[in-house]
C-alpha positions as CSV (number, residue, x, y, z in Angstrom):
1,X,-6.9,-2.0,2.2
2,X,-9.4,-3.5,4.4
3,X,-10.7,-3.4,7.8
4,X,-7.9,-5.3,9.6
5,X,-5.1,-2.8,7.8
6,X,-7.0,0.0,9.1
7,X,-8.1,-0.9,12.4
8,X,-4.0,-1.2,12.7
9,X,-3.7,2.3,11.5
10,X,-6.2,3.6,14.1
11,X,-4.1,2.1,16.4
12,X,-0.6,3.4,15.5
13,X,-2.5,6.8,15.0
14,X,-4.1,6.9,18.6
15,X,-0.2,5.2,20.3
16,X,1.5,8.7,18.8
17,X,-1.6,11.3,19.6
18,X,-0.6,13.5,22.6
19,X,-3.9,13.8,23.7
20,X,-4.6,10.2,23.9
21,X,-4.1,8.5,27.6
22,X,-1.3,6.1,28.1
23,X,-3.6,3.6,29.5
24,X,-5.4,3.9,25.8
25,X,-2.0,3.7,24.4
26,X,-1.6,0.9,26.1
27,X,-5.0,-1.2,25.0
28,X,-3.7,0.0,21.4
29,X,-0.1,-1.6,21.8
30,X,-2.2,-5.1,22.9
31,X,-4.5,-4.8,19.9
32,X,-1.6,-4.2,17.6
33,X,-0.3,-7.4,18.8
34,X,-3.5,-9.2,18.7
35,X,-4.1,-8.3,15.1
36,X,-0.8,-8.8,14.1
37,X,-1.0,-12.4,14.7
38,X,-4.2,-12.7,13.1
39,X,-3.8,-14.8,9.7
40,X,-6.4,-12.6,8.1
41,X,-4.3,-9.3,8.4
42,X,-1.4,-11.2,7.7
43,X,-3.3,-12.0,4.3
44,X,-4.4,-8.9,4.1
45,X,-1.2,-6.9,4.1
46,X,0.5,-9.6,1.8
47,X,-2.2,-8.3,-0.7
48,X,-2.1,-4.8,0.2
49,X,1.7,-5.0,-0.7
50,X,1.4,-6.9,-3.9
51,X,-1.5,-4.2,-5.3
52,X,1.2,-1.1,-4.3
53,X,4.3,-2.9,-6.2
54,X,1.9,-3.2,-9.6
55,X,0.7,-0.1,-8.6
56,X,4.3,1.4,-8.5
57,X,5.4,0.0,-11.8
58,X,2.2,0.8,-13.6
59,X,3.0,4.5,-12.5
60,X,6.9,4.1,-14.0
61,X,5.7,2.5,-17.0
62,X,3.2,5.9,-17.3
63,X,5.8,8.1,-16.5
64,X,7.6,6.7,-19.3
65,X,4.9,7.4,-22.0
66,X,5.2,11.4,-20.9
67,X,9.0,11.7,-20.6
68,X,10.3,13.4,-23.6
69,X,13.7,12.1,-22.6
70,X,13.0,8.5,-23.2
71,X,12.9,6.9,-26.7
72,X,9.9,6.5,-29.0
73,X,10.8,2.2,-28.9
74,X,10.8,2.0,-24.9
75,X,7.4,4.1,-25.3
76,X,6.0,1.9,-27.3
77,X,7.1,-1.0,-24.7
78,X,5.4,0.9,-22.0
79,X,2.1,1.3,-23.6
80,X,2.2,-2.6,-24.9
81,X,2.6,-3.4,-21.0
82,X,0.4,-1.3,-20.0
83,X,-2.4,-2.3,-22.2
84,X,-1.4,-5.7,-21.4
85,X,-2.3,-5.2,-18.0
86,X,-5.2,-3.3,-19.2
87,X,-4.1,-0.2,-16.9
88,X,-4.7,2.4,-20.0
């Protein structure tokens, strides 16, 4: 992720803190808004979304390599993707 993703976060975490003043709440809501229209974090979180989806199916395809339920042949696809991607 980078800054505009978390400067976002900050944000949403300080809107639900209890011990953070509405009026601070308030400023966080604006920013939100601000950033969200900003074609750099709309960039960014395109990105961010892509790297968690290859992320995601790298992770099945491991899973697959370690299940003792799933046969040798789909194993062997797994690891040929994976290597593909050069994520072993």
């Amino acid at each position: 992720m980078s800054l505009p993703t978390r400067v976002v976060g900050g944000y949403k975490a300080a809107i639900n803190n209890p011990n953070v003043s509405e009026e601070a709440k308030d400023h966080a809501r604006e920013a939100i808004d601000e950033l969200q229209q900003d074609p750099e974090t709309q960039a960014t979180r395109e990105g961010y979304q892509e790297d968690k989806d290859e992320t995601r199916v790298n992770a099945g395809y491991k899973a697959t390599l370690k299940n003792p339920n799933v046969s040798e042949e789909a194993k062997e696809h797994a690891r040929e993707v994976l290597e593909k991607k050069q994520a072993i």
